[in-house]
C-alpha positions as CSV (number, residue, x, y, z in Angstrom):
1,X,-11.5,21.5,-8.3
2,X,-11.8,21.6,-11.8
3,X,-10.4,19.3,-14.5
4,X,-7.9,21.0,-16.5
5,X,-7.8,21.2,-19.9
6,X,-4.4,19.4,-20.5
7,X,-5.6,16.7,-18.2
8,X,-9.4,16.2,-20.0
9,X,-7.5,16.2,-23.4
10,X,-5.2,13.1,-22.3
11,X,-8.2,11.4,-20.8
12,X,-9.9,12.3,-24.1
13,X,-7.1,10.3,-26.1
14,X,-7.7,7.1,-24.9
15,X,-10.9,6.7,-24.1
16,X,-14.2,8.5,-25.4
17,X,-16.6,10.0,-22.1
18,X,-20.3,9.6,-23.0
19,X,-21.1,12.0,-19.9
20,X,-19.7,14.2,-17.6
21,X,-16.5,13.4,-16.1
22,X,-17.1,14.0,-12.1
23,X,-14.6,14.3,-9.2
24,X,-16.0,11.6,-6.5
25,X,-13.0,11.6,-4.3
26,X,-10.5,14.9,-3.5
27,X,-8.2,14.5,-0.4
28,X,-5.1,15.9,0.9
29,X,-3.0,13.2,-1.0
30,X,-5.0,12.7,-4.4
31,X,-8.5,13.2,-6.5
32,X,-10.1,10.9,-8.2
33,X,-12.5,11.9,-11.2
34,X,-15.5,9.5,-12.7
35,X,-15.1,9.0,-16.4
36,X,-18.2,7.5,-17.7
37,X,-17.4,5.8,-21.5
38,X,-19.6,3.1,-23.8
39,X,-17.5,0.3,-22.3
40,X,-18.0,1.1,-18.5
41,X,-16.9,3.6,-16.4
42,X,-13.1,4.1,-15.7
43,X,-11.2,6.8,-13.3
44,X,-9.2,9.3,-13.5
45,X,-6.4,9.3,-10.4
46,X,-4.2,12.2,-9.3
47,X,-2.1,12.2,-7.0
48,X,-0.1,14.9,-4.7
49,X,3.7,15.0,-5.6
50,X,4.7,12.9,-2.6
51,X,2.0,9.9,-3.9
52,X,2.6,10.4,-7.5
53,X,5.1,7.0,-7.9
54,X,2.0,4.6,-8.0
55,X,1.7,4.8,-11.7
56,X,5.7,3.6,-12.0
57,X,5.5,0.7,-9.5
58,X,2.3,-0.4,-11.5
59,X,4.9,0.1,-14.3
60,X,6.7,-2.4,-12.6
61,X,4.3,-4.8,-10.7
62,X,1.2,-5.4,-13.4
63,X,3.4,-7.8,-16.0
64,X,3.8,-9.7,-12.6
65,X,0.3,-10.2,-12.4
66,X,-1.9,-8.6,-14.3
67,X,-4.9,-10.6,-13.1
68,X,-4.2,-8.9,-9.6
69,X,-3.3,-5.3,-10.3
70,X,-5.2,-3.1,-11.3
71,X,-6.4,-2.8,-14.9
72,X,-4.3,0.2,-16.0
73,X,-5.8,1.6,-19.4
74,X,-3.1,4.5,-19.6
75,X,-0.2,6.2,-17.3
76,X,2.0,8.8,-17.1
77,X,4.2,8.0,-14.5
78,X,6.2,11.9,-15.1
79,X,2.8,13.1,-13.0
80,X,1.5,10.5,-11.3
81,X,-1.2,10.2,-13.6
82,X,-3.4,6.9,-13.3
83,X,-6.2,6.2,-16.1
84,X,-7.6,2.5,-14.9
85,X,-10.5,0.6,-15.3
86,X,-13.7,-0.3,-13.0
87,X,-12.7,-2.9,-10.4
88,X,-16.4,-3.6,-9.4
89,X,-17.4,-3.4,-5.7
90,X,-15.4,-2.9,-2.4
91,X,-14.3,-5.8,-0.5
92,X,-15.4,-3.9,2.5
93,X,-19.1,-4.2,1.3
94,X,-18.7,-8.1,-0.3
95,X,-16.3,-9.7,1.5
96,X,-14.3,-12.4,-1.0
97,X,-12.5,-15.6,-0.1
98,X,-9.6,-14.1,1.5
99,X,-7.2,-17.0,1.2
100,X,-7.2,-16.9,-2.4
101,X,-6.6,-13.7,-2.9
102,X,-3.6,-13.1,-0.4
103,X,-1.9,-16.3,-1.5
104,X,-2.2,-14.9,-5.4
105,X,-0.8,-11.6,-3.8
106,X,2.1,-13.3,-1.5
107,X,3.0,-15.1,-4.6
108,X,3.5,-11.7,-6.7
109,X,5.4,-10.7,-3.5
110,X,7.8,-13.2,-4.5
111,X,7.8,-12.7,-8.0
112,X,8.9,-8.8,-7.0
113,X,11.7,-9.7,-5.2
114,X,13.8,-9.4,-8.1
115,X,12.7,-6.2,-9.0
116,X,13.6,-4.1,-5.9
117,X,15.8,-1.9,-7.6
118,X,13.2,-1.0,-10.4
119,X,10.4,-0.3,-7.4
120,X,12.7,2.0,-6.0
121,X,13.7,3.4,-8.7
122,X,10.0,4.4,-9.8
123,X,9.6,6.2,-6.2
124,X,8.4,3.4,-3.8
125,X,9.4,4.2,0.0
126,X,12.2,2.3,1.4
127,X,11.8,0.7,4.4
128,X,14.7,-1.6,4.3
129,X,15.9,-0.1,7.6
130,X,12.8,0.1,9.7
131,X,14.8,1.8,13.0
132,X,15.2,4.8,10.8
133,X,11.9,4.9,10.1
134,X,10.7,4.1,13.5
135,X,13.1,7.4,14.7
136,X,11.5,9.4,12.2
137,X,8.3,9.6,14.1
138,X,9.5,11.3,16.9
139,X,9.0,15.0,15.3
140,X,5.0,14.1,15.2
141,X,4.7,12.4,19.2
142,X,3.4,14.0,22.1
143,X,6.7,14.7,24.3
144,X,5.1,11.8,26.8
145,X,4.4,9.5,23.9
146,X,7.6,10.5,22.4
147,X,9.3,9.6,26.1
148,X,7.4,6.4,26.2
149,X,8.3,5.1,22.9
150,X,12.4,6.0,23.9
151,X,11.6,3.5,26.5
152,X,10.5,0.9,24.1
153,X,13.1,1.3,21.4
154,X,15.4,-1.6,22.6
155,X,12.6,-4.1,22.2
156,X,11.4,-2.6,19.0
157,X,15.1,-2.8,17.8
158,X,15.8,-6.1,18.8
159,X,12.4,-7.2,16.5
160,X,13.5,-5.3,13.6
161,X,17.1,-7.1,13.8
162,X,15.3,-10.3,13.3
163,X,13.2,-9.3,10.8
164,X,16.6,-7.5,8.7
165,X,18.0,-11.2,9.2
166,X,15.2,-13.3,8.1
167,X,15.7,-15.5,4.9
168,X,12.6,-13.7,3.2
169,X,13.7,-11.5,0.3
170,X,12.7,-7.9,0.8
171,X,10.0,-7.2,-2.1
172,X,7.1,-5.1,-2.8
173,X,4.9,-4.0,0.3
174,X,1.4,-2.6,-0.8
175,X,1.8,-1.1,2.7
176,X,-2.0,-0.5,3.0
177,X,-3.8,-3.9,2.5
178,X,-7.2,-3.6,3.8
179,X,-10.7,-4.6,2.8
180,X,-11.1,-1.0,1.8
181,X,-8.4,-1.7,-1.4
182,X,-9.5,-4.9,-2.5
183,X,-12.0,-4.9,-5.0
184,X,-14.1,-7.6,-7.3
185,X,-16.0,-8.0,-10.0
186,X,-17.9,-11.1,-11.0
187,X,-16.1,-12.3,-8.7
188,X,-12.7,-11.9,-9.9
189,X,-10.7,-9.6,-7.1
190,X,-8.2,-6.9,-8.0
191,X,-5.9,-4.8,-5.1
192,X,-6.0,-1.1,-5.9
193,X,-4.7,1.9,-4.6
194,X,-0.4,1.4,-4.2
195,X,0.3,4.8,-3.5
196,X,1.5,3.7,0.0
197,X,3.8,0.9,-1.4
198,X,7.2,0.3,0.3
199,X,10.3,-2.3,-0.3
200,X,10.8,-4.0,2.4
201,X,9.9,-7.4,4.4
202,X,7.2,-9.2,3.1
203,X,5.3,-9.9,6.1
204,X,5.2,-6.3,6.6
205,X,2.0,-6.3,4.7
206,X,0.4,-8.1,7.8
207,X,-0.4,-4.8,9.2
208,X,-3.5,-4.3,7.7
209,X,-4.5,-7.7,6.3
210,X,-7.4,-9.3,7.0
211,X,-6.7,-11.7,9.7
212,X,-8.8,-14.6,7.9
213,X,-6.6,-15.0,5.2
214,X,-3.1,-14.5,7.2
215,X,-2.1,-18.1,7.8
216,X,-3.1,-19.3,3.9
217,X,-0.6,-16.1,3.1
218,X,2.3,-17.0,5.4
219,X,2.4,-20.8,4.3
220,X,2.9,-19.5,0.8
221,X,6.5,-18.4,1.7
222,X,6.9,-22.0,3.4
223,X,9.0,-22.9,0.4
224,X,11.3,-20.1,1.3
225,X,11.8,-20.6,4.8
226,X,11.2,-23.4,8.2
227,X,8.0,-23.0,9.5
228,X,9.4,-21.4,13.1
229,X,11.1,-19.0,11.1
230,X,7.9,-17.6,9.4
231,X,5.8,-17.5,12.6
232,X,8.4,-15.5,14.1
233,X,8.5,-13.1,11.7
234,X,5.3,-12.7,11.9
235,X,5.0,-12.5,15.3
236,X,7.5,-9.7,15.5
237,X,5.3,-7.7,12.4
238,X,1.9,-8.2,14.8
239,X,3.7,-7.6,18.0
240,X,4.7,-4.2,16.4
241,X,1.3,-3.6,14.3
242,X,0.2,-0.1,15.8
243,X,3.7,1.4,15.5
244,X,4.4,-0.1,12.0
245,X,1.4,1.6,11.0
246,X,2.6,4.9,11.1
247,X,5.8,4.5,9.1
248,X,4.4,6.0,6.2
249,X,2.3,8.6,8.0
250,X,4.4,11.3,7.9
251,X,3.8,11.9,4.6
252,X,0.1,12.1,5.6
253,X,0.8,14.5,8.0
254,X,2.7,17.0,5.7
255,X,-0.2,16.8,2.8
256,X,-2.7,17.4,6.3
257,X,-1.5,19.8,9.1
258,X,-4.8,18.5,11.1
259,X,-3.9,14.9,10.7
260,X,-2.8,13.7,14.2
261,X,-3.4,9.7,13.8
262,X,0.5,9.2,14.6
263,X,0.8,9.8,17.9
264,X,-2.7,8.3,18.3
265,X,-1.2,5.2,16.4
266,X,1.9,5.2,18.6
267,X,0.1,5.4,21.9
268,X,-1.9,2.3,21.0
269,X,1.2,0.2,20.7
270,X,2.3,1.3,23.9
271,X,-1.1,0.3,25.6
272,X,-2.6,3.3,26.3
């Protein structure tokens, strides 16, 4: 794929390349190109029209905490268009302090809460009412998985009602907050890559977390809530882990015809 000429020329006006400008990264659902400059390297993100809200929930989240988001040089939320700055190295590779850095992130959680309408106004998935979603998965299932998960729908249901009803504000959800997003540099960790983010239950984000930092994460909400009610919450999230990880998937699916991870995803919650 080659960098179009309206796109180099936006690059070009806020920040000078000293080298070639590379792709590194092209996939169904965005490309990401390597922008070499005198100050470090920064990238270049695109995304596919169905990711292309990340740059207007940044819009939205990085005055929150701009010592956790991404360093975001220049935007243009019409497109999708991301411009940012070198995080470092993955978390994947050079695993940080985990309790740290998901308490600083539960705590810009909270600070989002008031800001639902704006996140979903800039495109961020809604997943307010999780049963919808969960029923939304049935096009993409096997007809025994699909017949399987029928089965299972009353306990799923009565988990989500208790999760609709818990005292936690619904708020930002990176929706994809793995080791593989997380990145430092001297030290310093950043969370990258929110073009999964969802509104919805906080705890929601225990999906992918790393489980060595889950506890220090869930007592940051212990001012919001009793104790019993935050371990049940987030029992319910981990009872349901597989299956709330395809909520989003969908979209996957549509940008990939050979992506076939739900129903894989689905069959793993129901123990097979």
């Amino acid at each position: 794929m080659s960098l179009a000429d309206d796109a180099r020329a936006w690059i070009e006006s806020h920040v000078a390349p000293t080298g070639e400008i590379e792709e590194t990264h092209a996939r169904p659902w965005s490309t990401v190109w390597r922008v070499p400059t005198a100050r470090g390297v920064t990238w270049f993100k695109v995304p596919t029209a169905e990711f292309a809200y990340e740059a207007g929930v940044l819009g939205v989240l990085v005055p929150l905490a701009p010592d956790l988001l991404p360093e975001v040089i220049a935007s243009r939320p019409d497109v999708g268009w991301l411009l940012l700055a070198d995080a470092g190295e993955r978390a994947r590779e050079h695993p940080p302090d985990w309790p740290p850095v998901l308490r600083r992130y539960a705590e810009l959680q909270i600070a989002a809460a008031p800001y639902v309408d704006a996140l979903l106004g800039a495109g961020a998935i809604d997943h307010r009412d999780l049963p919808s979603r969960v029923r939304r998965l049935f096009p993409f299932l096997a007809p025994d998985t699909a017949a399987e998960l029928e089965a299972r729908l009353p306990e799923v249901d009565e988990r989500l009602a208790r999760l609709a009803s818990s005292p936690l504000s619904v708020t930002i959800d990176h929706n994809d907050l793995h080791d593989g997003n997380v990145f430092l540099r001297g030290g310093h960790a950043r969370i990258l890559d929110w073009g999964d983010s969802a509104v919805g239950h906080p705890f929601l984000s225990l999906v992918k977390m790393a489980p060595g930092g889950r506890d220090a994460y869930v007592d940051v909400f212990s001012r919001l809530a009793p104790p019993e009610i935050l371990r049940q919450d987030a029992e319910d999230v981990l009872a349901l882990r597989p299956l709330l990880q395809t909520l989003t998937e969908d979209r996957v699916a549509r940008a990939d015809p050979s992506f076939d991870g739900i129903d894989e995803l689905v069959a793993s919650f129901l123990g097979r």
